[in-house]
C-alpha positions as CSV (number, residue, x, y, z in Angstrom):
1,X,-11.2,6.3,14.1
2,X,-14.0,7.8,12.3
3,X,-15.7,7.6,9.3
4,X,-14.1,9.4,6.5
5,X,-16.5,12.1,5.3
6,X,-16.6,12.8,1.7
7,X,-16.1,9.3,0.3
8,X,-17.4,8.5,-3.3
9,X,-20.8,7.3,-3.3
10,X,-20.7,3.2,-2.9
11,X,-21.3,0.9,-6.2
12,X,-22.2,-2.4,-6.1
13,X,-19.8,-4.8,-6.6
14,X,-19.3,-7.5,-9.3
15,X,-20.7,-10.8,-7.8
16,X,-17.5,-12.7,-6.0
17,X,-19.3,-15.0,-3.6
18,X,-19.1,-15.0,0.3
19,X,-15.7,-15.9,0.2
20,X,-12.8,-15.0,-2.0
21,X,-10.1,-18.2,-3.1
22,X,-7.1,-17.8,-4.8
23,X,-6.8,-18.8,-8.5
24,X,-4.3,-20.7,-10.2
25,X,-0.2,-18.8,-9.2
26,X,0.8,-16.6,-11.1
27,X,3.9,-17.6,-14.0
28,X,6.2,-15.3,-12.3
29,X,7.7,-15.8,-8.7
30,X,7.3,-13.4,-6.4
31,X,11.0,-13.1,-6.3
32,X,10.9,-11.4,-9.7
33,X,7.8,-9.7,-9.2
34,X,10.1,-7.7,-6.0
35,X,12.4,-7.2,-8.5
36,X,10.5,-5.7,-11.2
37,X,8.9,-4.0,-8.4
38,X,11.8,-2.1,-7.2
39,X,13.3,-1.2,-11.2
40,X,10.0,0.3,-11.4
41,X,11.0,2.6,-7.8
42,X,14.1,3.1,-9.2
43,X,12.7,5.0,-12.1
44,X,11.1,7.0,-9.2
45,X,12.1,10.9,-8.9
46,X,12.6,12.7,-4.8
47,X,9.9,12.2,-2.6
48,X,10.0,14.5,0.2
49,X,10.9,17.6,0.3
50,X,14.3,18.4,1.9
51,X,14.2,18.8,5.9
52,X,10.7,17.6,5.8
53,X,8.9,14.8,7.7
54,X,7.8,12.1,5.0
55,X,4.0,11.3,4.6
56,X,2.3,7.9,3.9
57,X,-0.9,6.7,3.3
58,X,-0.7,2.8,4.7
59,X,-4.1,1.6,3.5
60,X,-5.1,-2.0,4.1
61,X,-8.5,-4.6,2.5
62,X,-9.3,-5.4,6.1
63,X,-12.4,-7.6,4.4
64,X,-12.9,-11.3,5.8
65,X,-10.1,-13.0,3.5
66,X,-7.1,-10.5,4.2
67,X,-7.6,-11.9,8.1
68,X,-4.7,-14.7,8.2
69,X,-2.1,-11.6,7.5
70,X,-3.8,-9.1,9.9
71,X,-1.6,-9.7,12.6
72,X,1.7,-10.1,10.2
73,X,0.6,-6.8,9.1
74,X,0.5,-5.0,12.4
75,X,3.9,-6.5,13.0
76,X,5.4,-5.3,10.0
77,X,4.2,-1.6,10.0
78,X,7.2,-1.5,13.1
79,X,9.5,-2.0,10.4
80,X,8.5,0.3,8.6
81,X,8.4,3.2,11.3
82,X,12.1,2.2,12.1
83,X,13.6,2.3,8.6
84,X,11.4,6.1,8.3
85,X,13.4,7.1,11.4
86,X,16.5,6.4,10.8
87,X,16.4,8.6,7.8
88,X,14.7,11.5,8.9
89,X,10.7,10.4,10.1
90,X,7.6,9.7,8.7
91,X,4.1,10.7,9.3
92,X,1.6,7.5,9.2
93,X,-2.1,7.2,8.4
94,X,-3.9,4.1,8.8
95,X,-7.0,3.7,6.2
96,X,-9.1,0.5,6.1
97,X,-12.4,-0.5,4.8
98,X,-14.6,-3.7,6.1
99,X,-18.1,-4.8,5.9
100,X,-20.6,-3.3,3.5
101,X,-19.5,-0.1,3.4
102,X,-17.1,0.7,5.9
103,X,-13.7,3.1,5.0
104,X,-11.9,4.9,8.0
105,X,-9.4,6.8,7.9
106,X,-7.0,7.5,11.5
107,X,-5.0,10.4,12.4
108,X,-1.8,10.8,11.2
109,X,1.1,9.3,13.9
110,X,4.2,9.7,14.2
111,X,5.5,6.5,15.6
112,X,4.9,2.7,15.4
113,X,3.4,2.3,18.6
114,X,0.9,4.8,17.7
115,X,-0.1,2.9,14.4
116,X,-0.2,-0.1,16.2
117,X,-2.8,1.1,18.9
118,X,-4.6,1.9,16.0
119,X,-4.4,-1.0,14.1
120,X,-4.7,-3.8,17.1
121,X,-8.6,-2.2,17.7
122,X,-9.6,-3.5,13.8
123,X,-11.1,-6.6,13.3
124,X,-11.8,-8.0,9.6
125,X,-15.2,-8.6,8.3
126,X,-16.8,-9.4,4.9
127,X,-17.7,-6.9,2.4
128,X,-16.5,-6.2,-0.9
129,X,-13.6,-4.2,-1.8
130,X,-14.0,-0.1,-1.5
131,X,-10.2,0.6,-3.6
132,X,-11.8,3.7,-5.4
133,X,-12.3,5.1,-2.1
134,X,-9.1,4.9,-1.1
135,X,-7.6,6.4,-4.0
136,X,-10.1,9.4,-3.9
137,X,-9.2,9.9,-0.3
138,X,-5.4,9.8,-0.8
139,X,-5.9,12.7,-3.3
140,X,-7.4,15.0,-1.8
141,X,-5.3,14.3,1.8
142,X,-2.7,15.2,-0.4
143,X,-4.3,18.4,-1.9
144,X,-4.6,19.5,2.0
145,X,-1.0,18.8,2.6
146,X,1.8,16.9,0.3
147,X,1.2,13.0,0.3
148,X,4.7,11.2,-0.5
149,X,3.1,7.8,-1.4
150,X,0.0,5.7,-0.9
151,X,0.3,2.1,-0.1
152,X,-2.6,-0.5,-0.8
153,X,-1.6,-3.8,0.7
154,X,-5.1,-6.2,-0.7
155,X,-5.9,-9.4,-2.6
156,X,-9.0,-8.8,-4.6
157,X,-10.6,-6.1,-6.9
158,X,-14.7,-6.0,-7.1
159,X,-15.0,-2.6,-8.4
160,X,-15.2,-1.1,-12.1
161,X,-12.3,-0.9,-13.5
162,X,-12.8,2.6,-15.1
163,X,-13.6,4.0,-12.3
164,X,-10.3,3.0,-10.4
165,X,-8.3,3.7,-13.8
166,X,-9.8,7.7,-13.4
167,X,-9.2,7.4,-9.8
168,X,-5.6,6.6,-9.9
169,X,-5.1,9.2,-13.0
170,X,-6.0,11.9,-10.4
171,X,-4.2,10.8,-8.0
172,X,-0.9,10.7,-10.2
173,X,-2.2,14.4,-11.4
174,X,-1.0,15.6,-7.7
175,X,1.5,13.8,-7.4
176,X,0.7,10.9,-5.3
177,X,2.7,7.3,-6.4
178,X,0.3,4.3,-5.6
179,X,2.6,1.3,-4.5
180,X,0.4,-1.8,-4.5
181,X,0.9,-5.0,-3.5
182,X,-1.3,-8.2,-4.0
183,X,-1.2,-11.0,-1.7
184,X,-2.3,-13.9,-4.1
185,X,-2.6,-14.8,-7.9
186,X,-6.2,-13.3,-8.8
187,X,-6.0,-12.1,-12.1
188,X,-8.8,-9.7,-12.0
189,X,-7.0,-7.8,-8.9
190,X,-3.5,-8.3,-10.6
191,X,-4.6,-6.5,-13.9
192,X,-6.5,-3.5,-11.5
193,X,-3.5,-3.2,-9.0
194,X,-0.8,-2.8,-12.2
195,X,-3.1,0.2,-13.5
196,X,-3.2,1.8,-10.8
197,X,0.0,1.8,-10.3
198,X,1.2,2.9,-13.9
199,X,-1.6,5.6,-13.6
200,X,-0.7,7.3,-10.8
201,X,3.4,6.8,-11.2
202,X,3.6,4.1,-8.4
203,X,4.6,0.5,-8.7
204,X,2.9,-2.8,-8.0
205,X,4.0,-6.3,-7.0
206,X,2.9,-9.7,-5.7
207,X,3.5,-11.6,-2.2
208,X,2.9,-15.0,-1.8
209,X,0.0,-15.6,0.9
210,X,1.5,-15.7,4.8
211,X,5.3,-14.6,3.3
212,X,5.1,-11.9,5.7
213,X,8.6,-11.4,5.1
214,X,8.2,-10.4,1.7
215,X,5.9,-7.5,2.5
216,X,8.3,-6.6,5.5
217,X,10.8,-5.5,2.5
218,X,8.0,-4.0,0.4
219,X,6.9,-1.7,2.8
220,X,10.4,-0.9,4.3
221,X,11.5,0.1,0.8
222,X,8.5,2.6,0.2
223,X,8.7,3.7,3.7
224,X,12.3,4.6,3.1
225,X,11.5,6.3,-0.5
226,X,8.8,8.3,1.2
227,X,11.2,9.5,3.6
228,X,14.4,10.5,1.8
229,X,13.7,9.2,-1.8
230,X,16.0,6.8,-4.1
231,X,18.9,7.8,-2.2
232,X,17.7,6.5,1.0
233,X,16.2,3.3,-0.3
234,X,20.1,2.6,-1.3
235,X,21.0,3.2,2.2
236,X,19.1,0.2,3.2
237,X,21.8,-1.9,1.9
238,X,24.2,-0.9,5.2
239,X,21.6,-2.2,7.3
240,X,19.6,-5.1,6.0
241,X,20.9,-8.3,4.2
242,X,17.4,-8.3,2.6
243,X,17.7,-5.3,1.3
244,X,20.9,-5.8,-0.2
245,X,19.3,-8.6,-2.0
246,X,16.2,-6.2,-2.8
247,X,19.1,-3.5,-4.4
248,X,21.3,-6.4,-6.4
249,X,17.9,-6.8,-8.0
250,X,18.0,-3.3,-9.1
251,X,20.9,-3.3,-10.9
């Protein structure tokens, strides 16, 4: 993959230390953050067009801390291909940032074993978060050619806040739901991701660290809304017992 040309100029970043911890949980489970996540989908209007091959943006924090998911990550994206094709296809590109100032973005694939190629050749190293750039870079992919939804799977936030507020205004300006989702209880990153999110028309919730299975549903259910909309996402119900318990949670 190469370097994605045209990214917003890098700032530094607030001091966070070499390595990132967790802070105290969160007062709400996971469980009901999903929920709250998927009334706020709900809400949601079509995503692609009729006839047309669904695109996502699956953009990861591939910093040093995100490492013990990694390889859960790589997993899951499978999942998500297979719910995408089942309902009509989705278009994939892979977008990661590492190191100092490192943010890539891939081609877009068709098919999970394309993404995974892609994704097995990325290693994690330390650096501090580059979210801004993502958001900037989902825009204007999207002013190229119609973006259904960006995903942002991360656990910390070292950036200026304004900046990603503005950010994640233009990105709802074309159009472009953010759906993010925190692994962890940081409070700084918590407050950032749920802007985001309400700026740009997307939805945010939590996973607990290593509950890969949590994020398998996440990303199924966006994969599924950026295929075929709401009306899809309620088809999951036929075919997952997860997912029915994701849709009872809706109601």
């Amino acid at each position: 993959m190469a370097p994605y040309s045209g990214m917003a100029k890098d700032r530094t970043p607030a001091p966070s230390g070499t390595d990132r911890q967790p802070n105290e949980p969160a007062a709400r489970s996971s469980g009901a953050e999903v929920g709250a996540f998927l009334d706020q989908l709900r809400a949601l209007g079509p995503a692609a067009t009729a006839g047309a091959r669904g695109r996502l943006i699956f953009a990861l924090d591939a910093t040093m801390s995100r490492q013990p998911l990694w390889d859960s990550a790589c997993a899951l994206q499978a999942d998500m291909f297979r719910e995408a094709a089942a309902i009509g296809g989705l278009d994939v590109q892979l977008l990661y940032y590492r190191g100092l100032a490192e943010c890539r973005a891939s081609r877009w694939v068709s098919d999970a074993r394309q993404l995974a190629t892609l994704m097995e050749k990325i290693d994690c190293r330390g650096g501090p978060t580059q979210i801004a750039k993502v958001l900037a870079h989902a825009r204007r992919e999207s002013e190229r050619q119609k973006v259904q939804a960006l995903v942002f799977v991360g656990d910390a936030m070292e950036e200026p806040i304004d900046d990603l507020c503005a950010a994640a205004g233009q990105l709802g300006l074309v159009g472009v739901p953010a759906f993010l989702f925190q692994e962890g209880h940081d409070p700084v990153a918590e407050q950032a991701f749920r802007d985001v999110a309400k700026l740009s028309h997307g939805a945010y919730c939590r996973f607990d660290p290593g509950a890969a299975h949590e994020l398998a549903e996440l990303l199924r259910a966006v994969a599924a809304y950026a295929a075929g909309g709401m009306k899809a996402l309620a088809g999951l119900k036929t075919r997952s017992a997860g997912a029915v318990k994701l849709i009872e949670q809706m109601r």
